[in-house]
C-alpha positions as a printed Julia matrix, in Angstrom:
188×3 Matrix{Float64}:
  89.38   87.39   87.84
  92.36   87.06   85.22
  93.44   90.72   86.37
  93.78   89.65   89.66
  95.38   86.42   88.3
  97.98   88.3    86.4
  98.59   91.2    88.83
 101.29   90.92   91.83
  99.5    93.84   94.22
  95.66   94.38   93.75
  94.15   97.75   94.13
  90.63   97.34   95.35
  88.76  100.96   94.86
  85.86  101.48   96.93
  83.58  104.33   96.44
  83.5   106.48  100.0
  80.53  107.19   98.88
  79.06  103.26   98.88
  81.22  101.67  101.62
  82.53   98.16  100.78
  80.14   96.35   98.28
  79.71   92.76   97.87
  81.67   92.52   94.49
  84.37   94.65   96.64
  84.58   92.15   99.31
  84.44   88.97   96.36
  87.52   90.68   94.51
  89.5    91.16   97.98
  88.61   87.52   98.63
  89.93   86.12   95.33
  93.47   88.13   95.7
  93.58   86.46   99.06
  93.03   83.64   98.12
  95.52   83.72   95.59
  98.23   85.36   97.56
  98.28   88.83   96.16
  99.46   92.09   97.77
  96.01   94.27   98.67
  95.51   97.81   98.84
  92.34   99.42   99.6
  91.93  102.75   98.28
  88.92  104.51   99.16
  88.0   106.85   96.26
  85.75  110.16   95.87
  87.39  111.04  100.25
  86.77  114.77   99.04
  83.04  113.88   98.81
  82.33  112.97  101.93
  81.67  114.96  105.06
  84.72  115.12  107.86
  85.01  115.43  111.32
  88.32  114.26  113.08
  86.99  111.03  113.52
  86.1   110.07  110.45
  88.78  108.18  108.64
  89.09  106.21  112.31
  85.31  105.35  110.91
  85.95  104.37  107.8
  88.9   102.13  109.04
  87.01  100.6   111.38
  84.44   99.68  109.07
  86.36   98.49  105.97
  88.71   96.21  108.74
  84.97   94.44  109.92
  83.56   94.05  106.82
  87.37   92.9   105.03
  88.53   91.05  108.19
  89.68   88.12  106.43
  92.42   90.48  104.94
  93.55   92.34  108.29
  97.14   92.91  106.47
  95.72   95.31  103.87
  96.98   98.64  103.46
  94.16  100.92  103.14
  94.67  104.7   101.53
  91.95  107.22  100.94
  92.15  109.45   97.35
  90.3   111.13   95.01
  90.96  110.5    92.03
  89.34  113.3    90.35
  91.72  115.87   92.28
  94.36  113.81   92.61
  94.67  114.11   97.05
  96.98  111.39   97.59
  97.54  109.25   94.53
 101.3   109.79   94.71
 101.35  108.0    97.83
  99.25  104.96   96.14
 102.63  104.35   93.62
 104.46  104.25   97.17
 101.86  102.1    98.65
 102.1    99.93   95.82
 106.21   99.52   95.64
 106.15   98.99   99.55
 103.54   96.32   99.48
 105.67   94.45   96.8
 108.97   94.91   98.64
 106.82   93.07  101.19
 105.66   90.31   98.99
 109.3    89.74   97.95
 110.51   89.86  101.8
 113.21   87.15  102.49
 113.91   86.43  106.38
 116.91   84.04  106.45
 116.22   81.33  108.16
 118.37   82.21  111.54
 116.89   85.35  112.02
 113.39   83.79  112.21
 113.56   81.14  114.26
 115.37   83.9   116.78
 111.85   85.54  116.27
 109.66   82.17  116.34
 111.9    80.77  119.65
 110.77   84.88  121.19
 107.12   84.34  120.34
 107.08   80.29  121.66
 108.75   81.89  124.72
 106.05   84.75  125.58
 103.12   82.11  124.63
 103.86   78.28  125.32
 103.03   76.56  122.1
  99.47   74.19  122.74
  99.27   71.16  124.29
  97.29   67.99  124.58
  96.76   65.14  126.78
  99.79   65.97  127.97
 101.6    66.84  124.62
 103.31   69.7   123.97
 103.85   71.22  120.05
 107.23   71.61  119.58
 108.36   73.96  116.56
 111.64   72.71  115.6
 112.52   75.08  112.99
 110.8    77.58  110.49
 112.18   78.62  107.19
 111.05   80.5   104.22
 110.95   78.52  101.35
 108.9    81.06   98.38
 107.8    84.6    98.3
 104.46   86.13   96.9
 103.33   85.68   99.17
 106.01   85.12  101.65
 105.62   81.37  102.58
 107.39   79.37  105.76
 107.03   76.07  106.56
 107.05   75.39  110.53
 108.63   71.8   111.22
 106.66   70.27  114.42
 106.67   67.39  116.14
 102.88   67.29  115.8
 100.42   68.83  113.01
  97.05   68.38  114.95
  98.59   70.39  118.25
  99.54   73.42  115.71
  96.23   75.13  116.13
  94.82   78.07  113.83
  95.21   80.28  116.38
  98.84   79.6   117.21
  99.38   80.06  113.71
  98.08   83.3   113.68
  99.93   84.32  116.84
 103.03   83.44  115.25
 101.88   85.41  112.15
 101.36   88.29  114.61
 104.66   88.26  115.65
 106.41   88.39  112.18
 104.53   91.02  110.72
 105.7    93.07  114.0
 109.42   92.02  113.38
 109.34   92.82  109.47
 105.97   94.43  108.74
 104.61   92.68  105.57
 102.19   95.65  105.11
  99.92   94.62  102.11
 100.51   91.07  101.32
  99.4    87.47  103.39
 101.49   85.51  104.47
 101.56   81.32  104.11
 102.18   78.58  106.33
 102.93   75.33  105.2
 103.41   72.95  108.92
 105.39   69.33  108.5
 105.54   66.41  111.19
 108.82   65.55  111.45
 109.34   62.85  114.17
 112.34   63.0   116.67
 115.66   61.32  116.05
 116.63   58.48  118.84
């Protein structure tokens, strides 16, 4: 726990071998939680029997069983030969390049006034959310706060959809991103 405290990316090794164990999926779920960068690297890959399919597999199964953390980069190594553990250090710079991401604040609400334009923002009893304007206001992990002129109509899921769409503008590989949403009520 104070590793993960005291780290700014979190490496979470899981043994090919093993799959993702519970104290895998507890770590993962603290760095979260506390805003980390996550990589999963999948140690002892020269172990296990390949076909082409096989890392499509693995993927698959680490993204179910970790799909509270859908951002996380995932690599697979050895580390007793050494296959790919360069590209971990790479991993590991990228992810916190991405944790220290800045958007200015024009350039995402171009992105946010796209995304409310493909997918009308929720509405009810005749209410419509209106985003006003988004800004960044911290990094690690790269936090926004949304100013609406409702909280309860920004749903989980719009959130989300939003989140969608800036992690396909400027990636964030490797680290979560936080939204903070404000009422702010309408002048006149």
């Amino acid at each position: 726990m104070s590793a993960v405290e005291r780290a700014d990316v979190v490496v979470v090794v899981i043994d090919a071998t093993e799959g993702v164990t519970e104290q895998d999926a507890k770590i993962a779920g603290i760095a979260h939680e506390r805003g980390k960068g996550i990589i999963i690297a999948v140690n002892k890959w020269d172990a296990v029997e390949k076909t082409d399919k096989t890392v499509g597999e693995y993927t698959k199964r680490i993204r179910e069983v970790l799909s509270f953390i859908p951002y996380a980069e995932i690599l697979f190594i050895s580390a007793l030969s050494g296959q790919r553990l360069p590209k971990l250090f790479e991993t590991v710079d990228r992810v916190i390049a991405n944790q220290t991401l800045r958007v200015q604040t024009g350039v995402l609400n171009e992105i946010i006034g796209e995304a409310t334009a493909l997918q009308q923002p929720p509405s009810d009893k005749g209410k419509r959310l209106k985003i006003y304007y988004v800004t960044q206001v911290s990094v690690k992990p790269p936090t926004f706060v949304a100013f609406v002129n409702d909280k309860e109509l920004m749903h989980f899921s719009y959130v989300r959809y939003l989140e969608n769409r800036l992690r396909e503008a400027f990636g964030f590989g490797g680290t979560s991103l936080k939204f903070i949403i404000r009422e702010r009520k309408e002048k006149g």
